[in-house]
C-alpha positions as CSV (number, residue, x, y, z in Angstrom):
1,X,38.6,-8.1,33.8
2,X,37.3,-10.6,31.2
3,X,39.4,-10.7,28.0
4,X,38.0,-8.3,25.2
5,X,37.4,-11.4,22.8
6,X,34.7,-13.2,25.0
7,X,31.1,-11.9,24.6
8,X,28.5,-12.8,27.3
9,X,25.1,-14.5,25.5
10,X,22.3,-13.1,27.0
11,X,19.6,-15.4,26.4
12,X,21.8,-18.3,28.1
13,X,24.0,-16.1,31.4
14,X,22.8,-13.7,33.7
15,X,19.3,-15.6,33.6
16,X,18.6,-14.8,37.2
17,X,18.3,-10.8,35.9
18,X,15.2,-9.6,33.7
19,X,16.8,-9.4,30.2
20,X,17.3,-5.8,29.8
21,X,19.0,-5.9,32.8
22,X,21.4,-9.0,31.8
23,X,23.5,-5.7,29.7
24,X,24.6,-4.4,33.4
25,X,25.1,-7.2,35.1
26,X,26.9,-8.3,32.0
27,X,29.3,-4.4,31.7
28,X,29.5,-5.4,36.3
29,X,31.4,-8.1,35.2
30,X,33.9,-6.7,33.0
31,X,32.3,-7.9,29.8
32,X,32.8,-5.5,26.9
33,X,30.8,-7.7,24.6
34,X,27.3,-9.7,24.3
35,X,25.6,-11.4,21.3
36,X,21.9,-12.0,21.7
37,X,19.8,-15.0,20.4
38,X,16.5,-13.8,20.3
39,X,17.0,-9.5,20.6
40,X,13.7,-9.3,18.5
41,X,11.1,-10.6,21.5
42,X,12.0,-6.9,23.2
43,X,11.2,-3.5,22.5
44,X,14.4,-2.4,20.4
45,X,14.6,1.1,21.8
46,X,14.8,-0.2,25.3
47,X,16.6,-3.2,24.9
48,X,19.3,-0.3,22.8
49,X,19.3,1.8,25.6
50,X,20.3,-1.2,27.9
51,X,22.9,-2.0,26.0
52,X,25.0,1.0,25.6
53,X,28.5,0.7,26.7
54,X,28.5,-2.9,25.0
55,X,30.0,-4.4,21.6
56,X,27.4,-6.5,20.0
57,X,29.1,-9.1,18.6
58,X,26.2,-11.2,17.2
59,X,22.6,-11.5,16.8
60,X,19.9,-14.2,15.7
61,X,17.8,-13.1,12.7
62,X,13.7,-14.3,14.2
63,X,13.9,-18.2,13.6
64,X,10.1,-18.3,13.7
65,X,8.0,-19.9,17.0
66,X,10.7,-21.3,18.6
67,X,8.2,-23.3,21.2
68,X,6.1,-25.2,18.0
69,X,9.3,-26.7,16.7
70,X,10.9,-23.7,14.2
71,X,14.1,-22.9,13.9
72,X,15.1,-21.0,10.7
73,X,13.8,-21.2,7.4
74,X,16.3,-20.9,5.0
75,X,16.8,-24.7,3.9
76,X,13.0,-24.7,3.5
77,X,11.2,-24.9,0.1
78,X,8.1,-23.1,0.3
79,X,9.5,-21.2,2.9
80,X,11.4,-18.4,0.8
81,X,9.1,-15.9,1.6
82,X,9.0,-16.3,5.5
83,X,12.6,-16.5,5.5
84,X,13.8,-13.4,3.1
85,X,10.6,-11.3,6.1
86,X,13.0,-12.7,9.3
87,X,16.0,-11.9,7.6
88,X,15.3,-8.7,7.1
89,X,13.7,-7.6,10.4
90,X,17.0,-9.3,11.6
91,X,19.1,-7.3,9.7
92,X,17.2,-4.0,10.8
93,X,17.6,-4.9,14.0
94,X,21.2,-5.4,13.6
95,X,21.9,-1.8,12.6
96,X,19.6,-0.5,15.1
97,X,21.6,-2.3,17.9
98,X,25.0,-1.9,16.1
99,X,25.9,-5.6,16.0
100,X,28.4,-6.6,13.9
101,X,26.6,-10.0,12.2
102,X,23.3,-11.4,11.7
103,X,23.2,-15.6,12.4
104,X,21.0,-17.1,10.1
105,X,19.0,-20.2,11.0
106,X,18.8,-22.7,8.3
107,X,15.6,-24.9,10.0
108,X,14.4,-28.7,10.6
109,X,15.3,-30.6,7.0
110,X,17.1,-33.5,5.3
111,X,20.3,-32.9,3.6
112,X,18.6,-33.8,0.5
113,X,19.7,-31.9,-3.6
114,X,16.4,-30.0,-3.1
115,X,17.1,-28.3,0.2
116,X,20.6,-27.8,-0.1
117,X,19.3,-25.7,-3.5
118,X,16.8,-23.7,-1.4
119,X,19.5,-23.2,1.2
120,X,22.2,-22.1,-1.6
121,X,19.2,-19.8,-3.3
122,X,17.9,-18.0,0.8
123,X,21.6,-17.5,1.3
124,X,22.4,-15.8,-1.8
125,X,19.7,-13.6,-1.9
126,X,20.3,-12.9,1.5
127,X,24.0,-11.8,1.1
128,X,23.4,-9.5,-1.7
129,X,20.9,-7.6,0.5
130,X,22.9,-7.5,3.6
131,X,25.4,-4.7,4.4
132,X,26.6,-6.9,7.6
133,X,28.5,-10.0,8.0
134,X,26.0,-13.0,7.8
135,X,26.6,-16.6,9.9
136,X,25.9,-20.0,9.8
137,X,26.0,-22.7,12.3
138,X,26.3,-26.3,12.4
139,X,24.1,-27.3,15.5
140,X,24.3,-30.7,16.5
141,X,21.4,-33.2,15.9
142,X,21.7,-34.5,19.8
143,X,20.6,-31.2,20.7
144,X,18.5,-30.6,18.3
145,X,17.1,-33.2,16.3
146,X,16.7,-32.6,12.4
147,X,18.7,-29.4,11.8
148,X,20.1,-29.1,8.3
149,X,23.1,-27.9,8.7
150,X,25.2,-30.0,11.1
151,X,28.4,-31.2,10.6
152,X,31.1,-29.1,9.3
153,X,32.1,-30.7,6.2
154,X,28.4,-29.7,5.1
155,X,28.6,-26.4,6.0
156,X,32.2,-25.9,4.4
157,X,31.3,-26.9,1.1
158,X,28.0,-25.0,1.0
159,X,29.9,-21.7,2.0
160,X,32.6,-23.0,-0.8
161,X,29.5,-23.3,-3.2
162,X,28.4,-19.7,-2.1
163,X,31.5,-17.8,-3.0
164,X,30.1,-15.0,-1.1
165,X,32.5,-13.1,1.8
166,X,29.3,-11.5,3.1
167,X,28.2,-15.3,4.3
168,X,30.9,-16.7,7.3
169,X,31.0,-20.0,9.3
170,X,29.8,-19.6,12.9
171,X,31.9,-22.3,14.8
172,X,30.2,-23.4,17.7
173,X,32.7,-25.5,19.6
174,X,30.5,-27.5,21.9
175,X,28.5,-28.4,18.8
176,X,31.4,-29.2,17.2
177,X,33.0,-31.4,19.4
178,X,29.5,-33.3,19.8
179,X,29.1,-34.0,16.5
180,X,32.6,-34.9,15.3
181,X,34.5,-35.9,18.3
182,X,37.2,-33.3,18.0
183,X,37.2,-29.0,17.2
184,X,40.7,-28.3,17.5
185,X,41.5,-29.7,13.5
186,X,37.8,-27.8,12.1
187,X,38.9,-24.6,13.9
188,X,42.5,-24.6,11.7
189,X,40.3,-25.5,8.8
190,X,38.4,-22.8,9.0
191,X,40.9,-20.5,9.7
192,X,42.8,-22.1,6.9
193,X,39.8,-21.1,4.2
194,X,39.1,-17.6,5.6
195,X,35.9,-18.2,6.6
196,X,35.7,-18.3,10.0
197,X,33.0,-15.1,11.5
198,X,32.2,-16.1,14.8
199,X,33.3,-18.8,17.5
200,X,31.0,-20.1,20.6
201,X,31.8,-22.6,23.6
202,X,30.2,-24.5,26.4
203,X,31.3,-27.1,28.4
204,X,30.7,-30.4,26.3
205,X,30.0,-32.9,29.0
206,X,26.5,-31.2,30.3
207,X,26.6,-27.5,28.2
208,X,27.7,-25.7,31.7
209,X,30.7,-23.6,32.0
210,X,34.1,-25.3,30.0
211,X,36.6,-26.4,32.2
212,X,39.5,-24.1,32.5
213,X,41.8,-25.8,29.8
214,X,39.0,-27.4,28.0
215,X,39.5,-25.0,24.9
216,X,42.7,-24.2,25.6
217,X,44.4,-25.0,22.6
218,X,41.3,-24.0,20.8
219,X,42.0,-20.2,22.0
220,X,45.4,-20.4,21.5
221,X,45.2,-20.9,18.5
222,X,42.7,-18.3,18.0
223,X,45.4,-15.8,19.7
224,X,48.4,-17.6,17.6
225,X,46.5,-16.5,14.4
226,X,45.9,-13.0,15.4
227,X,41.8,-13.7,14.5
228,X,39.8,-10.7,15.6
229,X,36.7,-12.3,16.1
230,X,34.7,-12.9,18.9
231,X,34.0,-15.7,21.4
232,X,30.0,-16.1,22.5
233,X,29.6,-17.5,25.8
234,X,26.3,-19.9,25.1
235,X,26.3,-21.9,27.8
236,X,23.7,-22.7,30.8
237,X,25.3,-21.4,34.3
238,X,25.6,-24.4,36.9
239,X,24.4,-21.7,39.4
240,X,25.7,-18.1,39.3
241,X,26.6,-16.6,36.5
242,X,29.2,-14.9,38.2
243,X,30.8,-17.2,40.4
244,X,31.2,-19.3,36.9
245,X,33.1,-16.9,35.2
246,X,36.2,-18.1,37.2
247,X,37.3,-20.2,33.7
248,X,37.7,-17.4,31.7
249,X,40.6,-16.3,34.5
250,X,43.9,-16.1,31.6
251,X,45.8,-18.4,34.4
252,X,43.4,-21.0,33.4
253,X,44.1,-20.9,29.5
C-alpha cells in the first residue's frame, strides 16, 4: 500500500496509460491521491468521472501554450488580464474535480521592482477571489530557463509581503535541491513560518524516481512535524511506473 501522504502526478507517472486511465492504474497501485498539471486539456466531466475514488491534492491553473514558451502569467505586466481568465478557469476546475489547491504559475521574467509589483498585485487579487488554497513554486532556472520565481529566499519574502493565508509555498524538493544545493534547512524554514501547502520530489541526479533514502530526512521531518500535506510524485519513470514505486516501500525511508 503506498503511504496516504504521497500523491501520483499524472501528467509525469503512468504515461504508458491514456490519461484518463492514469486514475486506475494510479487507485491499482494503492495510491489514494493524484495532483494534475495540466487537468484543463480534458473534458472535465470525464476526466471527474475517472477520478473518483481519488484525493486531489493539487492542480495547475492553465499556464498558457505551454509548447510556444508560456508558463504562467502572473509576474507579467500587461499580462493581468490573461492571468486573472487562467486563474479562474483553474479555480472552477478545482471545485469541479474537488482538489484541494490551485498552483499558480508566475511565468518567464526578471526579478526586477516592476514584476515583483505585478506578481504582488496577480497574487493578491487572486487570493481574495479564491475559496481554495493557492501555491507557488520556485522552479529551477536549469530546467527552466527564465522563471521568476526561483530560489526560495525570493519566494519567502514575496509570501511575507503578501500576508495572505489563502497564498502557500509549494516546495518542490528536486527544484530545490538544484537550485540551492540543499532542501533539508528550506523545508524547516518553511515549516518554521507556516507556509508550507504542498511538497514535490524527484530524484535530483536525472528527475527519475529518488533513491530510497534520498529524502529521507526530508519526510521525516515532514512525519516529526505532524504536517498534513501532501507529497506530489513529479518525476519521469526510468521505465515502469510500477516497478519504480519500490522507493516509496516505508523500509526504505
Amino acid at each position: 500500500m503506498i503511504p496516504a501522504r504521497f500523491a501520483a502526478n499524472l501528467d509525469w507517472l503512468y504515461t504508458e496509460h491514456a490519461y484518463l486511465d492514469r486514475p486506475a492504474a494510479a487507485r491499482a497501485d494503492g495510491f489514494a491521491a493524484v495532483e494534475l498539471q495540466q487537468p484543463h486539456l480534458h473534458d472535465p466531466a470525464a476526466l471527474k468521472a475517472a477520478l473518483a475514488g481519488l484525493t486531489v491534492q493539487l492542480i495547475n491553473a492553465p499556464a498558457g501554450d505551454w509548447a510556444s514558451g508560456e508558463r504562467g502569467f502572473a509576474a507579467l505586466p500587461g499580462q493581468e488580464a490573461t492571468f486573472r481568465e487562467t486563474t479562474l478557469r483553474g479555480l472552477d476546475l478545482a471545485l469541479r474535480l474537488g482538489a484541494k489547491r490551485v498552483h499558480l504559475l508566475s511565468g518567464l521574467a526578471d526579478d526586477t521592482p516592476e514584476h515583483r509589483d505585478t506578481w504582488l498585485h496577480n497574487l493578491r487579487w487572486a487570493a481574495e477571489q479564491s475559496p481554495l488554497p493557492l501555491t507557488v513554486e520556485p522552479i529551477n532556472r536549469r530546467d527552466m530557463p527564465g522563471y521568476f520565481l526561483h530560489t526560495q529566499a525570493q519566494a519567502l519574502a514575496l509570501i511575507d509581503a503578501l500576508a495572505s493565508p489563502r497564498v502557500q509555498l509549494q516546495l518542490d524538493l528536486y527544484h530545490c535541491r538544484v537550485t540551492e544545493g540543499v532542501s533539508l534547512s528550506h523545508l524547516s524554514r518553511a515549516l518554521d513560518l507556516g507556509v508550507l501547502g504542498h511538497v514535490q520530489v524527484a530524484g535530483v541526479q536525472e528527475r527519475h524516481e529518488p533513491g530510497g533514502d534520498e529524502f529521507r530526512d526530508e519526510l521525516a521531518l515532514l512525519d516529526a512535524r505532524g504536517w498534513p500535506g501532501g507529497v506530489g510524485l513529479e518525476y519521469r519513470p526510468r521505465a515502469d511506473t510500477t516497478a519504480g514505486l519500490a522507493w516509496l516501500n516505508p523500509a526504505a525511508r
